[in-house]
C-alpha positions, 0 to 999 in steps of 0.5 A: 389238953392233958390227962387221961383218956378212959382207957388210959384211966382204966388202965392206970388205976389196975396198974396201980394194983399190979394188973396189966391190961390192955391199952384202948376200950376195944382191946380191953374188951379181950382182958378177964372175962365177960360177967352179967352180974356187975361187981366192984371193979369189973369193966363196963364197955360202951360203943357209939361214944366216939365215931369209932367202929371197934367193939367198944370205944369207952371204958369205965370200972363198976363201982357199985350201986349202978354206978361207973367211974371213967374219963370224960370231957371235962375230967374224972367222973362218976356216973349212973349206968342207967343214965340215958346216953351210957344205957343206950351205949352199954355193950358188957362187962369183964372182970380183971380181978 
């Protein structure tokens, strides 16, 4: 398989911009700073997505209306924050720009 994993997504669409940010979801839990109330382009962090016990192991970008994109299985998507599986996973936000 080829493509973007979500971190590397996350990061190329802010290089696209002219932010650099970190390489992997737990280190860019240490990029910006921590918000609670979302905006359109903040990072939303999940743990538990993966075996993995860093401080958050799957990235996306707030892109209003309860909504994140990211990369998943199976490419590209958007998807609903309040959708069960990311709900139960969320562990923050940070805001880059």
């Amino acid at each position: 398989d080829t493509g973007f994993d979500c971190s590397g997504f996350v990061k190329y669409v802010f290089a696209q911009m002219g932010y650099s940010l970190s390489r992997t979801a737990a280190q860019q839990t240490t990029n910006g700073y921590s918000v609670t109330d979302l905006e359109v382009g903040d990072l939303v962090f999940f743990n538990g997505t993966y075996s993995s016990n860093t401080a958050a192991s799957h990235v996306g970008i707030y892109i209003g209306d309860i909504q994140f994109i990211h990369a998943a299985s199976g490419g590209i998507k958007i998807t609903s924050l309040s959708e069960d599986y990311y709900a139960a996973r969320y562990v923050g936000a940070r805001r880059v720009i």
